[in-house]
C-alpha positions in Angstrom: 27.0 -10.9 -65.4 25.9 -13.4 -62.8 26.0 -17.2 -62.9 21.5 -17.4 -63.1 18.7 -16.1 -63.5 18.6 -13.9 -66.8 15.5 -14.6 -69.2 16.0 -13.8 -73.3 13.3 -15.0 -76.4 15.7 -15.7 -79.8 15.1 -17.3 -82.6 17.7 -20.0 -84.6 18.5 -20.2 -88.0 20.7 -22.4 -90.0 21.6 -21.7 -94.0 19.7 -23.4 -95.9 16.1 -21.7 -95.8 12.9 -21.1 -98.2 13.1 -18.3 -100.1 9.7 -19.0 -101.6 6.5 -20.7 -100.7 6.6 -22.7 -104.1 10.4 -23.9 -102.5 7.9 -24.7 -99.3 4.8 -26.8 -100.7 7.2 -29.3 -102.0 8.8 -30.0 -98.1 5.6 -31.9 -95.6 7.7 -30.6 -92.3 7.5 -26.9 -93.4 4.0 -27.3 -94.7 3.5 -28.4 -90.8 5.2 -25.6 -89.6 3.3 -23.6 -91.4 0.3 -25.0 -90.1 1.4 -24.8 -86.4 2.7 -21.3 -87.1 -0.7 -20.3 -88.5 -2.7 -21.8 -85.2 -0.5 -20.0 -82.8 -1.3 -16.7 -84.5 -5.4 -17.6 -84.3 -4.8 -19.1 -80.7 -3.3 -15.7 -79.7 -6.0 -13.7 -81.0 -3.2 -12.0 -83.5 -6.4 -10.2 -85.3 -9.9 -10.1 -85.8 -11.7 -10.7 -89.1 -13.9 -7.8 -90.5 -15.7 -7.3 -93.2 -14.5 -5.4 -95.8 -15.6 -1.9 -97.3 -14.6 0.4 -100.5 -11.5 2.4 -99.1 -10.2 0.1 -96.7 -6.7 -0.2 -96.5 -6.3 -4.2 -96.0 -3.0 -5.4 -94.5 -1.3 -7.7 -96.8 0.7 -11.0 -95.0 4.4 -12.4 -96.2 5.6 -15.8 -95.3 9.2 -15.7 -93.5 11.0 -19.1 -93.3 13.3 -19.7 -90.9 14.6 -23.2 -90.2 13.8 -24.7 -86.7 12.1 -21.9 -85.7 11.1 -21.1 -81.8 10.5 -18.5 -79.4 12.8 -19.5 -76.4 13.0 -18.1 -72.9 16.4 -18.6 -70.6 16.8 -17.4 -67.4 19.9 -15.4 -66.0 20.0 -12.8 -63.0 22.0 -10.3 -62.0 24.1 -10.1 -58.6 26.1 -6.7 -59.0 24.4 -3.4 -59.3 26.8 -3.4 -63.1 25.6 -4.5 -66.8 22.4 -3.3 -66.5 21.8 -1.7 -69.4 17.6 -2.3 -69.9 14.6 -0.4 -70.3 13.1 -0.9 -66.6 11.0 -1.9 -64.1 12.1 -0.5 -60.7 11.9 -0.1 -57.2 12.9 0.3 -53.9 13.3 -4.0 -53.2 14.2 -5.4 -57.0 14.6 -4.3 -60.6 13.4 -5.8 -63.5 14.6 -4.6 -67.2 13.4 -5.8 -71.1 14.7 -5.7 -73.9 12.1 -6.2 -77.0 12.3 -6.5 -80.2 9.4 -8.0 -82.2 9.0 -11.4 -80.7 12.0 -11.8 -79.6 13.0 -10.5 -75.6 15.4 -10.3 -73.7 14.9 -9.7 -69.5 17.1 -9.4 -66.4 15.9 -8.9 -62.6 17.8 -8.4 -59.6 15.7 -11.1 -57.9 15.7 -14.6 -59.4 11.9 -15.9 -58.5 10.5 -12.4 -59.7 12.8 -13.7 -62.9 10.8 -16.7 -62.6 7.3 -15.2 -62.9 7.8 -13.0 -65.3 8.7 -16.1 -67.2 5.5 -18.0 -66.0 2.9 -15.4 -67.1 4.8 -15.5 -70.4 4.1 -18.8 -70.7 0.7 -18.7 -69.6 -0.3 -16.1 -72.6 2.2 -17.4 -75.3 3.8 -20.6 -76.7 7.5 -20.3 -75.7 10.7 -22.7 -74.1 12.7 -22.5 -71.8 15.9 -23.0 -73.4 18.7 -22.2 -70.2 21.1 -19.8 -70.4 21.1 -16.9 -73.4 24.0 -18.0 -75.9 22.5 -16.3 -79.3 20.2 -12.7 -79.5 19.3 -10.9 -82.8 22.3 -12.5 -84.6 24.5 -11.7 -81.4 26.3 -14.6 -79.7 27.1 -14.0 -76.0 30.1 -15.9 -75.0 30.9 -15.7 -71.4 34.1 -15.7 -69.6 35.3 -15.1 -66.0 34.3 -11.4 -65.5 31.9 -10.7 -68.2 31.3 -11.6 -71.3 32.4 -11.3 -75.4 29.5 -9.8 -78.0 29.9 -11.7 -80.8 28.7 -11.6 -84.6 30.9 -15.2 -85.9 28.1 -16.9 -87.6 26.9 -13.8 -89.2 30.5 -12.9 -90.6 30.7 -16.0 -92.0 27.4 -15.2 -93.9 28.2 -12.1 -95.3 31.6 -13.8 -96.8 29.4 -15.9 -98.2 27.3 -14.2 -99.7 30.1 -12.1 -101.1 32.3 -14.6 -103.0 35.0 -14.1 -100.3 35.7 -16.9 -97.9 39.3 -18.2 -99.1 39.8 -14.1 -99.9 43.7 -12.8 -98.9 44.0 -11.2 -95.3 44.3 -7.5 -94.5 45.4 -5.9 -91.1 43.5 -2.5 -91.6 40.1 -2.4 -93.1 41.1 1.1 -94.6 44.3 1.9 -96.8 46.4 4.9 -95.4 47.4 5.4 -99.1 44.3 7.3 -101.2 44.8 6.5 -104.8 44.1 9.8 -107.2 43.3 7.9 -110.4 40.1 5.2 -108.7 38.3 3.2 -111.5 35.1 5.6 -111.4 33.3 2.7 -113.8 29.8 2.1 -112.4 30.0 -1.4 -110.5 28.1 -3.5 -112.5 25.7 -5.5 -109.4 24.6 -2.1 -107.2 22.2 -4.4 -105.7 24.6 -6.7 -104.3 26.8 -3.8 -102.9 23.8 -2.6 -101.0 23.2 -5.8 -99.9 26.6 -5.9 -98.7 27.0 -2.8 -97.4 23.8 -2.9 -94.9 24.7 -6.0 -93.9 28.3 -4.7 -93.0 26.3 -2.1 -90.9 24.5 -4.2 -88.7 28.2 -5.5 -87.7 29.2 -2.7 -86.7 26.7 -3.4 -83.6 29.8 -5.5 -81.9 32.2 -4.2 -84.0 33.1 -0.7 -83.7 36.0 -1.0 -85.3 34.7 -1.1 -88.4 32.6 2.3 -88.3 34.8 4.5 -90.5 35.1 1.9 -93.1 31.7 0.6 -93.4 30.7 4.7 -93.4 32.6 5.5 -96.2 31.2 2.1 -98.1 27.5 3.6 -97.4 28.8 7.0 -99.0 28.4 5.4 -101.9 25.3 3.7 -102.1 23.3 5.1 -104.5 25.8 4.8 -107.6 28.9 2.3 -105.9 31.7 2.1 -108.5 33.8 -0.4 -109.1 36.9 1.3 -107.0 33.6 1.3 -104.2 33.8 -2.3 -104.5 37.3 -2.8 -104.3 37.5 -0.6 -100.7 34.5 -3.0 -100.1 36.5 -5.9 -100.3 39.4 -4.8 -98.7 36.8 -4.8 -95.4 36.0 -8.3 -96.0 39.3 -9.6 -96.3 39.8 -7.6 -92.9 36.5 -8.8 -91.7 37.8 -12.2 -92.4 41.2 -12.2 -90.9 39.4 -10.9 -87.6 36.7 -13.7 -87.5 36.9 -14.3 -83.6 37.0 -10.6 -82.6 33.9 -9.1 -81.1 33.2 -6.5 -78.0 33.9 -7.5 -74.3 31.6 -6.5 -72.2 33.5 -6.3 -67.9 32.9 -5.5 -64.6 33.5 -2.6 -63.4 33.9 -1.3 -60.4 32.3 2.7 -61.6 29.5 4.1 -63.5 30.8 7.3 -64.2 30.2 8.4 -67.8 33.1 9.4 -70.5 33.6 10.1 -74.1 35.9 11.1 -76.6 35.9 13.2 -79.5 37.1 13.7 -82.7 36.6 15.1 -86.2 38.9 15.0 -89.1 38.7 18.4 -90.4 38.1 18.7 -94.3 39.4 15.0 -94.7 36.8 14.4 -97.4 38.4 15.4 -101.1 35.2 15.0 -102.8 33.4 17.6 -101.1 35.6 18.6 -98.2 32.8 17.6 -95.5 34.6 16.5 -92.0 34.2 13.2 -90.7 32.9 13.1 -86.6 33.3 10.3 -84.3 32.9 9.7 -81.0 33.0 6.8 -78.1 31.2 7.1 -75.1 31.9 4.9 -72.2 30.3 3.7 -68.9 32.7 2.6 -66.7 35.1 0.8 -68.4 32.6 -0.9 -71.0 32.5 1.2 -74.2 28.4 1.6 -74.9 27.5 3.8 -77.6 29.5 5.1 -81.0 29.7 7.2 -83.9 31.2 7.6 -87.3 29.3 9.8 -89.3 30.1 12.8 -92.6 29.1 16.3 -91.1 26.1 17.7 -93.0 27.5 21.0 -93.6 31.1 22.3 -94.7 33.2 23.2 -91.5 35.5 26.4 -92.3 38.0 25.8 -89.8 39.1 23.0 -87.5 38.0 24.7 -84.2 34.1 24.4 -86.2 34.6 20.9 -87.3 35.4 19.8 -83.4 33.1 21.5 -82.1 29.6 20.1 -84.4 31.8 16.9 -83.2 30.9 17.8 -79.4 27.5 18.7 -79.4 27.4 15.6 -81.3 28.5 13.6 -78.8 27.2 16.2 -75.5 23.5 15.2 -77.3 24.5 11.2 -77.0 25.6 11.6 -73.5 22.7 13.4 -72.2 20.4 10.8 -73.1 22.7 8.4 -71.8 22.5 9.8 -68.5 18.7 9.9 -68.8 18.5 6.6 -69.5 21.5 5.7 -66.3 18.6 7.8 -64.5 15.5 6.5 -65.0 16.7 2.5 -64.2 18.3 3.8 -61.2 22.0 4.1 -61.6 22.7 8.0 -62.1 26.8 8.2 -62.7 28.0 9.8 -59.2 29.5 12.8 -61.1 29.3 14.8 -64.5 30.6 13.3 -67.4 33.4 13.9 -69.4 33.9 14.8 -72.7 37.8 14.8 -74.2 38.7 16.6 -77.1 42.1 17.0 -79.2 41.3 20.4 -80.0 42.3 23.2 -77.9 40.4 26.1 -79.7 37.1 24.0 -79.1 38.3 23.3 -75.6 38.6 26.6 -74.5 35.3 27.6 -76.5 33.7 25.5 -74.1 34.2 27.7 -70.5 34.9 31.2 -72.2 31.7 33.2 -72.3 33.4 35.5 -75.0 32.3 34.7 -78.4 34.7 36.4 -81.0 33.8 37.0 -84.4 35.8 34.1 -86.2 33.9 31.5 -84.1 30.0 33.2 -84.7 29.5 30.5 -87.2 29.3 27.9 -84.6 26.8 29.8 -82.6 24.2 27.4 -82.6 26.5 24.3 -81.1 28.7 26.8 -79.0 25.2 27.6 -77.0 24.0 24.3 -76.1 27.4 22.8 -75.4 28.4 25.7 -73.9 25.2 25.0 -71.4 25.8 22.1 -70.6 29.1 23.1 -69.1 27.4 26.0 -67.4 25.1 23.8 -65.4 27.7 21.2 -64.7 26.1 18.3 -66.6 29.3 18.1 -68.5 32.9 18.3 -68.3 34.8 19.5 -71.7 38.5 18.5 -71.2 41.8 18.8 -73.4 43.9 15.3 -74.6 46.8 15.3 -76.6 45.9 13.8 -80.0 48.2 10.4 -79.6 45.3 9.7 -76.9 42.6 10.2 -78.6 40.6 7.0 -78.7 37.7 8.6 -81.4 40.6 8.8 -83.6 39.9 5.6 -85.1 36.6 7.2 -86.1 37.4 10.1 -87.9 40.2 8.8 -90.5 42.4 5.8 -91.9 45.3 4.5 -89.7 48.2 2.6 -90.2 48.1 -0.9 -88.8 50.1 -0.3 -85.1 48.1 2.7 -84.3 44.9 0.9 -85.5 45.2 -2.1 -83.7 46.3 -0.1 -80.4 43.1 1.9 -80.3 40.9 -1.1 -81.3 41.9 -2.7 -78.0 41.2 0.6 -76.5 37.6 -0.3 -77.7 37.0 -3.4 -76.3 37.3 -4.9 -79.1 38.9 -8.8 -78.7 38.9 -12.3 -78.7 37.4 -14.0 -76.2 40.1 -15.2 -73.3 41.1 -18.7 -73.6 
């Protein structure tokens, strides 16, 4: 990232809000806020009164209290044709990319004073600040460092051991046991609603934590009736969580834009129902971008199967990825490629023969298999000890887990 020019809209939040507008009336400065929040939205023209008719569907309203509230701008500009990762605005002389998301945005240009008047016509049509450098997004905290920069989720850890009961909790180095107990506590948890809550908010971690993906999947598994062995794997994850407060994903330069991903499934790992688990990692560069942990939808009947649903998972991802390299105007320089443990789905891949065992996977073996054909991908074999989408697919002990977390990207920021 460079040094300036880099513009991004967040709002702030501390812990103690409203929940309520009876917690409200009782407090004059957020009965002013109110009142300045209710002018900017009839300043703005937000809607347009009507009168109303039978049938109408009217729009109800709800009051969201956030403390010192504010739509802030900051600037930042890029100087290196790398961490552009945008929905664009480009041509031949500068690039401009946003990144929206209700009312908050986030925009980066090539060119610094075209930075600057995107930022003045935003202030000419809405009420925002110019608050410097971006330091907090959507619950994300950017903290930079010599060659790029660290993603980081810190405050909202802390909240979600809060809110669990598990601050002081014991520390873990794996948030998954490699041993599977055979007689769980299959009692119904007694708060489902606060496992939910948990749960989801475990997933929106998972943003700058990919390590975390195969736990907080099988957590989710569970959703509808947790247990209270559900809860315990649950707060294994926290005391993990916990003991890896300052970890987040670094985000470097690099010196290429070519496009690779990795692979994996764990072939009938699940004993309830014997559905494989897929996972994949997809990189730009050296910056891991997109990820997957997800249960297969249908039962694989042999491994070669189960890998192969995992690559037309993960050929799907990196199509669009390219698309998207594409259409803000860095196309990776050559096709990407895809690594898979599996040698049976490897060779599936380039050989246009397809025997009877493998007709089951017709459907995926076709629009993989194209892809190869046209040379928009590369399918190529890695020994299972290098497998980075391992930690995707199963439970690991604590070397091997820790090894291909780093392989992630996944750290603390440098000191």
């Amino acid at each position: 990232m460079g040094p300036k020019d880099h513009v991004a809209l967040f709002t702030t939040a501390d812990d103690l809000e409203p929940t309520c507008y009876s917690q409200v009336v009782r407090h004059p400065e957020w009965r002013e806020a109110m009142d300045v929040e209710f002018n900017a939205l009839l300043q703005n023209h937000t809607w347009r009164l009507v009168p109303y008719t039978p049938g109408m569907n009217v729009v109800g309203c709800k009051w969201v209290f956030r403390l010192r509230q504010c739509i802030c701008v900051s600037r930042l500009a890029t100087r290196t044709k790398r961490n552009r990762i945008m929905c664009a605005f480009c041509n031949v002389l500068f690039m401009l990319y946003f990144l929206v998301y209700v009312d908050d945005i986030l925009v980066m240009g090539s060119d610094s004073q075209r930075v600057s008047g995107i930022v003045a016509k935003l202030v000419a049509e809405f009420k925002i600040r110019d608050m410097g450098a971006p330091s907090f997004f959507l619950g994300i905290e950017t903290v930079p460092f010599s060659d790029g920069v660290l993603l980081s989720q810190r405050r909202y850890i802390q909240d979600i051991l809060k809110r669990a009961g598990m601050v002081d909790c014991k520390l873990v180095s794996t948030p998954v046991s490699v041993v599977r107990s055979d007689d769980a506590d299959t009692t119904p948890y007694a708060d489902p609603t606060h496992y939910r809550s948990i749960a989801g908010a475990l997933q929106y971690l998972t943003v700058t934590r990919p390590d975390l993906s195969y736990a907080v999947n099988r957590l989710c598994q569970h959703m509808q009736s947790p247990t209270t062995a559900d809860w315990s794997l649950m707060k294994r994850v926290l005391r993990y969580v916990k003991g890896t407060l300052g970890l987040g994903l670094s985000i470097r330069r690099s010196l290429s834009t070519a496009v690779h991903a990795f692979s994996d499934s764990d072939w009938a790992g699940n004993p309830d129902d014997r559905k494989s688990t897929s996972g994949f990692a997809v990189y730009v560069g050296t910056n891991l971008v997109s990820w997957s942990c997800r249960k297969q939808r249908t039962v694989a009947r042999s491994s070669t199967e189960a890998e192969y649903n995992a690559l037309a998972d993960v050929s799907a991802e990196v199509t669009w990825l390219v698309s998207l390299l594409k259409e803000i105007g860095f196309p990776p320089a050559s096709a990407p490629t895809l690594w898979c443990d599996n040698l049976g789905a490897t060779y599936l891949c380039s050989n246009p023969v397809f025997h009877a065992r493998t007709k089951h996977v017709e459907i995926d073996y076709h629009f993989v298999r194209d892809k190869v054909a046209k040379k928009e991908i590369q399918v190529h074999f890695i020994s299972t000890k290098d497998q980075l989408a391992d930690v995707f697919t199963k439970a690991l002990p604590s070397t091997r887990f820790s090894f291909l977390r780093g392989k992630l990207n996944v750290a603390a920021a440098p000191s």
